[in-house]
N, C-alpha and C positions, 0 to 999 in steps of 0.2 A: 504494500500500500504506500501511495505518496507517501511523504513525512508529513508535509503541510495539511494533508487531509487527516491523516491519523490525529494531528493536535488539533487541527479543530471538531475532533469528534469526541476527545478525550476532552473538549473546552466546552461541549455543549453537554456533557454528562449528567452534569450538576446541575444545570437548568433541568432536566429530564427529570431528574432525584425532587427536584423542589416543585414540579407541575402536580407531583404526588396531591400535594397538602392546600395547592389554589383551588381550590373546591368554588371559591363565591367567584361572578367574573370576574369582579374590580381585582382580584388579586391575580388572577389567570393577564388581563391586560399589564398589570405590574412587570410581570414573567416574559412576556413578550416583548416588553420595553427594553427591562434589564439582558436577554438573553442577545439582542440585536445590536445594544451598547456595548455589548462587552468583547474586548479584545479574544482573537483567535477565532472566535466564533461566525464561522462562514458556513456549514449548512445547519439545515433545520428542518426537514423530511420528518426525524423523531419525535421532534417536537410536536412537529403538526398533529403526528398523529398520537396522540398522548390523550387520556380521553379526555381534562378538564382542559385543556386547550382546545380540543375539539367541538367541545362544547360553546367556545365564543360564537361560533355560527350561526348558533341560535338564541343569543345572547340579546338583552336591550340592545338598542340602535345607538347610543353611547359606548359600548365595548364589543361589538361586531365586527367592527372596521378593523380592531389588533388583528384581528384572524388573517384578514383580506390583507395585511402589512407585513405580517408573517410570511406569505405567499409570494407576496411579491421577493420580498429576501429571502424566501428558496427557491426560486426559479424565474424570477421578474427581474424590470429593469427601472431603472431610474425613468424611462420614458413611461413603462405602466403606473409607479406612484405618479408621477405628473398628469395622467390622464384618468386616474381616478377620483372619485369627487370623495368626499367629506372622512378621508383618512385621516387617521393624528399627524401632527404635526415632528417634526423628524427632529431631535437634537444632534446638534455639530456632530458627535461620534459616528452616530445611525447616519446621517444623511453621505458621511465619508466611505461610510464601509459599503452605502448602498452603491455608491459610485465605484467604488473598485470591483463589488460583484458583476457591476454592469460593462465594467472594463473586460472582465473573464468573458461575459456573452458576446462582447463585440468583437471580442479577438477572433473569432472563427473564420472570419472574412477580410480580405486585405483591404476589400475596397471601403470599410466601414473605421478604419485606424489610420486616416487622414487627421488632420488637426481639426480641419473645420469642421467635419461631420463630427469628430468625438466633443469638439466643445458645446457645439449643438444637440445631440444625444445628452448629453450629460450635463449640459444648465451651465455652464463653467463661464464664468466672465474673463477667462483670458489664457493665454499659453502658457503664461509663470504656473497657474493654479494646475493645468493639465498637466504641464510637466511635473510638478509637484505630484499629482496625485500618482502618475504611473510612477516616479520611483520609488514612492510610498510601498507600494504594489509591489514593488519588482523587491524591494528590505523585506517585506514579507510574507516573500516565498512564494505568491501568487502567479505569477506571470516571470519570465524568463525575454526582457525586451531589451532594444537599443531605441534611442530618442533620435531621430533623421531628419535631426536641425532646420538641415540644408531641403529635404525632399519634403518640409512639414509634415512627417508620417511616425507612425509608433510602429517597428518593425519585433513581431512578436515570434519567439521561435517553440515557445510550450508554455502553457498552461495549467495550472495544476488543478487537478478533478474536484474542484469544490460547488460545483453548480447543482442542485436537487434535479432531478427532472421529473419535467411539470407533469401533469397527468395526463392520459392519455397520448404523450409524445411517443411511447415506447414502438405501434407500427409505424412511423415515419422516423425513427432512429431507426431501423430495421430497413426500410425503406432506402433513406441516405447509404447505409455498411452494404447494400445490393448493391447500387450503381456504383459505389467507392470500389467495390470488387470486381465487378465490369469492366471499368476501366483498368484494373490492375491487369486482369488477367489481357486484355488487349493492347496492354503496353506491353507487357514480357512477350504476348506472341511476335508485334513488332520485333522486339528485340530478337527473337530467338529465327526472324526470318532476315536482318540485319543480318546477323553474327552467321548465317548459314550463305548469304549471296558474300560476305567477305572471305570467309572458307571456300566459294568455289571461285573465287576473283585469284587468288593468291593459288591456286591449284593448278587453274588457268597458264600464271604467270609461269608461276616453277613448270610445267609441261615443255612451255617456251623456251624456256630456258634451257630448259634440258634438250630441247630440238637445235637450238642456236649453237649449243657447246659442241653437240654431234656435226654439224656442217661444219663449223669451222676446225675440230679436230679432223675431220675427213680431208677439209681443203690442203690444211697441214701437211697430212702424209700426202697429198698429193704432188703437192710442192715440191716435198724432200725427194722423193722418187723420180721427180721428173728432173730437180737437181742433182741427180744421184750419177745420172747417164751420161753430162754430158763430159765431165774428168777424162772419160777412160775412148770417145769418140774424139778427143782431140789426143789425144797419146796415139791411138791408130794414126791419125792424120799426120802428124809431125816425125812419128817412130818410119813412114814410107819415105819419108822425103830426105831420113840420115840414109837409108839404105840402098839409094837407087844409085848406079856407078855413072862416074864425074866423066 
């Protein structure tokens, strides 16, 4: 298991242990508060499903909304709290952490870890605060990124598995890991019909070459051979001309 996922699962333990005893809501919304503030704590899947937590959903219309906040900080994003109506109100901790979970969501896509689109996504009034928050993110243990000054982009290379998923996502994960594998399997065939037309290229050549080296060893001895004659045809010529009488 990650590291980063193991502590925050060993960070949300305790919250689990204390949902025991929030029996009334007011104190079940408490739990929700404190579990969201508090450092390390990035998922909450257990939580949710815990039964006096569960029970905010049918809660007054005063502590209902924890639940729906809950949710969103296990699988939502800083755009769903913004487009949700009459949720609590986020304090500095919560509204940071919910911006770095929303960081992990948008990292799946290159085209979404632009500066503008993430300050935009993410409410951010400027580049200090966005670069702030990624290497926030990146000290702990979240995300594995470089900052691309120059290219305005968050260049992210892994992620650490702290995202809940939502419900109902599990045939469209299934879904995405088919074509993910389609394409594997039809890049290696590319590959393995690459690597088979370079094997007969290179077969090709060496044939050649072995045909080149034959003519020209041929030409060779032919040479020699036909050099070989003419020594002993000018000895006859010259050996007549001592021997004929003066």
């Amino acid at each position: 298991m990650d590291p980063t996922q193991q502590k925050a699962l060993n960070a949300l333990e305790s919250f689990i242990l204390l949902s025991k005893s929030a029996t009334a809501p007011r104190s079940a919304a408490d739990l929700v508060n404190q579990a969201t503030s508090a450092p390390n704590t990035y998922v909450f899947a257990e939580l949710l499903q815990t039964p006096n937590i569960s029970s905010l959903k049918t809660a007054p219309s005063e502590y209902s909304p924890y639940y729906t906040l809950l949710e969103i900080f296990a699988w939502g994003t800083w755009a769903d709290y913004s487009s949700t109506p009459n949720l609590p109100q986020l304090s500095e901790p919560q509204a940071h952490k919910l911006r770095q979970l929303s960081l992990l969501s948008l990292s799946t896509s290159p085209s979404t870890l632009t500066y503008p689109h993430l300050l935009h996504a993410l409410s951010l009034p400027s580049i200090r605060a966005l670069e702030d928050l990624v290497i926030s993110s990146i000290y702990a243990g979240l995300l594995t990124a470089k900052l691309n000054t120059q290219s305005q982009r968050v260049d992210v290379s892994s992620v650490s598995p702290l995202r809940d998923l939502r419900p109902g996502s599990i045939p469209t994960l299934i879904s995405t890991l088919d074509n993910w594998n389609t394409r594997c399997v039809s890049v290696l065939e590319d590959l393995e019909n690459q690597v088979r037309e370079v094997k007969q290229k290179a077969l090709e050549r060496r044939k050649k070459e072995v045909r080149d080296e034959m003519v020209v060893e041929k030409l060779v001895a032919e040479a020699k051979k036909g050099m070989g004659g003419h020594p002993s045809e000018k000895g006859k010529v010259s050996g007549g001309k001592r021997g004929a009488p003066e």
